[in-house]
Every structure is written in structure tokens, then in C-alpha cells.
C-alpha positions in Angstrom: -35.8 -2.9 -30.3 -31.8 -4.1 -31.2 -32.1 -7.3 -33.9 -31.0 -10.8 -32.5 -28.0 -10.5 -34.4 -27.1 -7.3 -32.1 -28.0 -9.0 -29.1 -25.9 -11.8 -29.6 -23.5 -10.1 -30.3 -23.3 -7.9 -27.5 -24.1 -11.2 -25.4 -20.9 -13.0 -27.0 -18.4 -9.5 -26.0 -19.8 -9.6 -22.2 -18.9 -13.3 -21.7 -15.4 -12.4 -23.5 -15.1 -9.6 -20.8 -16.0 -12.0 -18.6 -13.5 -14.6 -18.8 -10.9 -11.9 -18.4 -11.7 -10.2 -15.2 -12.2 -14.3 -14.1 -8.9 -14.4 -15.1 -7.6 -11.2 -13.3 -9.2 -12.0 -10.0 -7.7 -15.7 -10.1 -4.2 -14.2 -10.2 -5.1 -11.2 -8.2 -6.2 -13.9 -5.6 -2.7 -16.2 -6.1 -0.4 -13.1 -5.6 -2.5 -12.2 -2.7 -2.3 -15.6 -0.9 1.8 -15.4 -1.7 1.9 -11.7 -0.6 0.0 -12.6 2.9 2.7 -15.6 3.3 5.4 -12.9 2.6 4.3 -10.6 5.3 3.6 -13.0 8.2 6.6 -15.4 7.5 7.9 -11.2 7.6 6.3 -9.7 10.3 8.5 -12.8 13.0 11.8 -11.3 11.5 10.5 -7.8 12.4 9.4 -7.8 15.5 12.0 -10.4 16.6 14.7 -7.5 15.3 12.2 -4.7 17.0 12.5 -6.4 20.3 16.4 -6.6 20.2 16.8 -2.9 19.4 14.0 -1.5 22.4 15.9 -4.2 24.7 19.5 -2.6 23.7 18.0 1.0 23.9 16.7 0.3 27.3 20.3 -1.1 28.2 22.3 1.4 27.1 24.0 4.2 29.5 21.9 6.4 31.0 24.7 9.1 30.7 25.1 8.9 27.8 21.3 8.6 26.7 21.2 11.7 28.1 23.8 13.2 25.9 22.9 11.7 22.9 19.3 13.3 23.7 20.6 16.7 24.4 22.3 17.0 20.8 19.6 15.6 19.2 17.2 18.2 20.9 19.6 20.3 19.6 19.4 19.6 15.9 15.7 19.0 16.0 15.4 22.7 17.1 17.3 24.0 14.0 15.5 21.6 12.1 11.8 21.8 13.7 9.1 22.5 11.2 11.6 22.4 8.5 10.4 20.1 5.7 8.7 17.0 5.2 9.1 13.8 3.2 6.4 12.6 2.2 6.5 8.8 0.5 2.5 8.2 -1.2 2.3 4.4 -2.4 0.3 3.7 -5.5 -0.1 0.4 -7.7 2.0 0.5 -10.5 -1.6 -0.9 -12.6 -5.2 0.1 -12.4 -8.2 -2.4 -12.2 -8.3 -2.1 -9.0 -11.1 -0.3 -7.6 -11.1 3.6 -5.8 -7.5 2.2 -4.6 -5.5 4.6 -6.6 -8.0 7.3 -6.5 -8.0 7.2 -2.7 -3.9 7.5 -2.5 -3.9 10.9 -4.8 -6.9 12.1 -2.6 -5.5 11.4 0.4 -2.0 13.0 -0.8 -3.2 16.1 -1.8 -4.9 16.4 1.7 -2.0 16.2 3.8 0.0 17.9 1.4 -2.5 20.8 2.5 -2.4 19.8 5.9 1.1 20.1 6.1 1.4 22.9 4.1 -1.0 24.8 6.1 0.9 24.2 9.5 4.1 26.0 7.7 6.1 23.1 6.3 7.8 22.5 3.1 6.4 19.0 1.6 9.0 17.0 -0.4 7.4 14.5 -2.8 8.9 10.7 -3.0 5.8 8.7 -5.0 6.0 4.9 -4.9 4.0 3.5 -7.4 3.4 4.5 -11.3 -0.3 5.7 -10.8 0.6 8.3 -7.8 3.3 9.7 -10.0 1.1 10.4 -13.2 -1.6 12.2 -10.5 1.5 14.0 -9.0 2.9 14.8 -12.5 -0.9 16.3 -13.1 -0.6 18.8 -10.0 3.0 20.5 -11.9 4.1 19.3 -8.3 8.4 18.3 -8.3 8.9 14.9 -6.8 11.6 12.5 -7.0 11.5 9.5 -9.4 13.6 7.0 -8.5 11.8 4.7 -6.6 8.5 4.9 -8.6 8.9 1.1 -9.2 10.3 0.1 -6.3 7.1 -2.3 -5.6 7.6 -4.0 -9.1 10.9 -4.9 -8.2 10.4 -6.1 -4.5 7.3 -8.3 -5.9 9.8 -9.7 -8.5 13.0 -10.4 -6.5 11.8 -9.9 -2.4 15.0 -7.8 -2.3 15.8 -5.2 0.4 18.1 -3.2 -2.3 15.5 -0.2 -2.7 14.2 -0.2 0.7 17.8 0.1 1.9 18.9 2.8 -1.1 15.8 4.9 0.0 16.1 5.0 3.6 20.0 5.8 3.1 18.7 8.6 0.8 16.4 9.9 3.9 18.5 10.0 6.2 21.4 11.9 3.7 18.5 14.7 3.8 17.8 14.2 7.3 21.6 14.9 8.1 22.0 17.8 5.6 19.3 19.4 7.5 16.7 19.3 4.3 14.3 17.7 6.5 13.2 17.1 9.3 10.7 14.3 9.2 9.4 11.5 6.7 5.9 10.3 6.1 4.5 7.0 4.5 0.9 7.2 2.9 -0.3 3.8 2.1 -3.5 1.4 2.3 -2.9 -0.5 5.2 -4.5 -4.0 4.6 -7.4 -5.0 7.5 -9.3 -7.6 5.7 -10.0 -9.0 2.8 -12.8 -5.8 2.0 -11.3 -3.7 3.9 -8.3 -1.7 3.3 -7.9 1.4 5.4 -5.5 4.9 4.0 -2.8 5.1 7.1 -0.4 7.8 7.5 3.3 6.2 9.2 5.7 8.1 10.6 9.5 7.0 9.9 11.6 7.7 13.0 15.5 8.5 12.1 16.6 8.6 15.4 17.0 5.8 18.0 16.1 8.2 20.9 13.0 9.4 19.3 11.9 5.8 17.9 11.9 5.0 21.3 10.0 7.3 23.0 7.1 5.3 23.6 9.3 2.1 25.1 11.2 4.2 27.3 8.0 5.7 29.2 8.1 2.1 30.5 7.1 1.5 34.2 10.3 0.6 36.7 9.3 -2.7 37.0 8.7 -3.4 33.5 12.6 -1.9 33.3 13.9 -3.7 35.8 12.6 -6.8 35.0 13.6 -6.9 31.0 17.1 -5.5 32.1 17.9 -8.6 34.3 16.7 -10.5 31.6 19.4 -9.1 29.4 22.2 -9.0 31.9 22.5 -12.8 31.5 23.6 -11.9 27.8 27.3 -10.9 27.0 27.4 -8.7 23.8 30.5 -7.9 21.0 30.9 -5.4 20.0 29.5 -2.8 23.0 25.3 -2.5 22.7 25.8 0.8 21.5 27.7 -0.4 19.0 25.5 -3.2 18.3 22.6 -0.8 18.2 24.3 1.6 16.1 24.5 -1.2 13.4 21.2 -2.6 14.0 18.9 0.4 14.0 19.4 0.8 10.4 18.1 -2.6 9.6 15.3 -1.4 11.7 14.4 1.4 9.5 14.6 -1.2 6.3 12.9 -3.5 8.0 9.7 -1.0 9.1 9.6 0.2 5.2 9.5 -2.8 4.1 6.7 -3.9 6.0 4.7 -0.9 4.7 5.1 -1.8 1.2 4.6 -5.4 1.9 0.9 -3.7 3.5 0.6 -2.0 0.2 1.1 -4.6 -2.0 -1.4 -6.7 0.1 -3.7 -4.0 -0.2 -3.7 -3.3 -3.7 -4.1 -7.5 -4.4 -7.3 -7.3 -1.8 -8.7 -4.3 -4.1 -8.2 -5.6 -7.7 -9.2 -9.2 -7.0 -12.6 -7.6 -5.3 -13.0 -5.4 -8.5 -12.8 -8.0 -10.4 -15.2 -10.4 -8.8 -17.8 -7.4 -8.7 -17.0 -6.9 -12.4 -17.6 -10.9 -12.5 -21.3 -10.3 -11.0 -22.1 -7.6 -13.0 -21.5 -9.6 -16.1 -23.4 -12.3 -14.7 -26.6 -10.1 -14.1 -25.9 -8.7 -17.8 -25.8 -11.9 -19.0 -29.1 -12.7 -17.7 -31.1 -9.2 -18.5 -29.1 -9.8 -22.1 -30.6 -13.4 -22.7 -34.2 -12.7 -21.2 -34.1 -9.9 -24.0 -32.9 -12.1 -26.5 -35.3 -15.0 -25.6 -38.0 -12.1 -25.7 -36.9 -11.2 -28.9 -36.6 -14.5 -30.8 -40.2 -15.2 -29.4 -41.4 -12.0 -30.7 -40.3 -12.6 -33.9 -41.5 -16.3 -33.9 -45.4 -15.0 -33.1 -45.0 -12.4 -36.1 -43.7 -15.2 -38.4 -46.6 -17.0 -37.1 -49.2 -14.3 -37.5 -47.8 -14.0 -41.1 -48.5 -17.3 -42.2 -52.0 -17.4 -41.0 -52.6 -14.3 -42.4 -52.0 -15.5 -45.6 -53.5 -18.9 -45.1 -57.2 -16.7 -44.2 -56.0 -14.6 -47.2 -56.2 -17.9 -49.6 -59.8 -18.7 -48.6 
């Protein structure tokens, strides 16, 4: 049985380990709250900007829709099936739970997956802890944006978003490849954070796919609505310059899911680190009171040993 000197001891270094994952789950908790005020003051500005491009899509000559589709039918046949960018998002710290874990899991997978249907995967981690994983697997990747959510948490800046979706689209253009792939925790509650594969559309035609398969009167209706509007430059034009903002604005918002995530995860580590040191604390000072009891009856038994021994 450990001495009472041992058990206080080891009683003293679980309520030191204690007030520090307190700690750690009172800030993970404060950048949560200012993360989840980011992303719905956010989330307005993006579909706000959403709805203007799908409204300028659907306005824009049928003609030369129909153009514009043709070549990019063409260019999606020379580049169908040619490579994949694939963007995994880490936390650039641990403490966090199976968060981390989950991410290099659930790259590997659909690295297989897509290697499996043909296609070349090219590696663009955000986050430290993906990258040292990666770096594990002898796998190449590109390290430029490996603290790219640092930097957004620090300054709310859209300079990286914007550098990296330039940089996507440079490949895109050069043929390299021919589609790019966010892997992130998206954020459902506070317990819950769920691994989501996003697909980043560099197109307008193809981003809007799913608006265009609009009924008539749906068409019709939004397209009176617009007529009342008088646009400079042309809504082509318009659209031309505001689809890229689009882009920024849809990678952003996954990161901003990320970073929501990876709070939700490390403060609920830490408050089930918090209640296992709680429950230690307990077993800890039953066995100490145990203990001290213990060696109080053998002190006890002692003395009237030697008191019967005097008479």
C-alpha cells in the first residue's frame, strides 16, 4: 500500500493537472463563442453574395451560356479523371480529442478511394498536425498554407484564402487538375462534429448546375425580379468579377467550420479530462482517508500493546 506522503503527493499533481485543462476548456470555450459569432455574422455576407451570383448566372445569355458550356465540356474532357486536389484541415495543436486522428484517417481513405478510381491525388494540408501525419506516409504535399488557420484566427484576413484559390485555379488552367477537394470537420453541435468531404467548383457553369435545373416558374419569376435592376458593367462582366469572391468566400466558410470544430472538440476534452480528475480526486482521497485511518488504528494497537505489556 503507497505511504501518505505518496498519496498526497500524487493527490497535489492531479489537482495541478486539473487547474490546467480548467484553464484550457475556459479559453477553448471563449474562442468558440468568438468563432460562432465570426461565422454567423459570416454566413449573411455569403449567402447574400451566393444569391447575387445564381441570380446573374440565371440572367445571363442563353447563347452564350451555351458557348461557354460547350468549351468548358471541352476542357473537362481533356482534363476528366486527371488529378485531384485534395485540401485536409487539421488543428495546428493537439488536446483535442480523436479530432486530429479522424482528419489523417479520413485522408488516407479517400486518398485510396481516389486512387483506386484512376486519379492522381495532389496533397495541400491545412493545419500543422495533418502535415506531420502526411510527412509520416513519405507522401509530397505542398506547404504553404499549413498555417493558414493561425493566421485567419489572428487577423480574420481573406489574404490566404484568396492566395490559395488563385493557386487552384493556376493548376486548374494549366491542366494539372481537374478538381479540388476540402476534408474538414464540419461543426453540428456542440458534441457533435461530423468529417465532410466539399467539393470546390472552378467554373461558374458547373457551380451552378444545381440552380439552373430550376423549374420555369421559379425562372421566370426571379428573372422579373431582376429586370427592375440596371447593372455596370454587363452581368457577365459583373459575374466574371464576382465569382471569384465566391470561391474565397465558400473556403473561407470551411475553415471558419473547422476552426469551430476543432474549439467544440478541445473544450469537450478538456471538461472530460476535468471529470476524470474529479473522480481521481475522490478514489485518491477515500485511499488516503483509508490510509491515515489505518495507520491511526496501528498506532493505537501499539500503544495498548505496550500499556498490557507494563502490567
Amino acid at each position: 500500500m503507497a505511504s501518505l506522503k505518496e498519496i498526497k503527493g500524487r493527490i497535489a499533481s492531479v489537482r495541478n493537472t486539473q487547474k490546467i485543462t480548467s484553464a484550457m476548456r475556459m479559453v477553448a470555450s471563449a474562442k468558440l463563442h468568438h468563432t460562432q459569432g465570426m461565422t454567423e455574422a459570416f454566413l449573411r455576407y455569403k449567402d447574400k453574395l451566393q444569391e447575387i451570383v445564381e441570380s446573374l448566372q440565371l440572367t445571363v445569355d442563353s447563347s452564350k451560356r451555351a458557348d461557354d458550356q460547350q468549351g468548358d465540356s471541352q476542357l473537362s474532357t481533356i482534363n476528366y479523371q486527371l488529378s485531384t486536389l485534395l485540401v485536409p484541415i487539421s488543428s495546428n495543436s493537439g488536446l483535442c480529442g480523436a479530432f486530429n486522428s479522424n482528419i489523417a484517417k479520413a485522408t488516407m481513405q479517400r486518398i485510396q478511394e481516389l486512387e483506386s478510381q484512376g486519379k492522381n491525388v495532389r496533397l495541400l494540408p491545412i493545419g500543422k498536425k495533418i502535415a506531420k501525419e502526411l510527412k509520416k506516409t513519405n507522401r509530397e504535399f505542398h506547404a504553404d498554407f499549413i498555417p493558414m488557420l493561425e493566421q485567419i484566427e489572428k487577423n480574420n484576413t481573406f489574404t490566404g484564402v484568396s492566395t490559395l484559390v488563385e493557386q487552384a485555379f493556376e493548376w486548374y488552367q494549366n491542366q494539372e487538375i481537374d478538381s479540388v477537394e476540402f476534408l474538414y470537420h464540419h461543426f453540428k453541435s456542440m458534441g457533435t462534429q461530423v468529417i465532410q468531404v466539399d467539393s470546390l467548383q472552378l467554373t461558374v457553369d458547373s457551380s451552378m448546375k444545381s440552380e439552373g435545373q430550376q423549374s420555369g416558374s421559379q425562372l421566370s419569376t426571379l428573372n422579373s425580379q431582376l429586370s427592375t435592376y440596371l447593372t455596370e458593367p454587363s452581368r457577365e462582366e459583373l459575374l466574371a468579377s464576382l465569382f471569384p469572391r465566391l470561391l474565397n468566400v465558400q473556403v473561407y466558410g470551411i475553415l471558419l467550420d473547422s476552426l469551430t470544430s476543432e474549439h467544440a472538440a478541445r473544450m469537450l476534452a478538456m471538461q472530460t479530462a476535468d471529470d476524470n480528475a474529479n473522480d481521481l480526486l475522490k478514489e485518491l482521497t477515500l485511499l488516503y482517508n483509508k490510509t491515515r485511518q489505518q495507520a491511526i488504528t496501528n498506532e493505537l494497537i501499539d500503544i495498548m500493546g505496550g500499556q498490557s505489556g507494563k502490567h
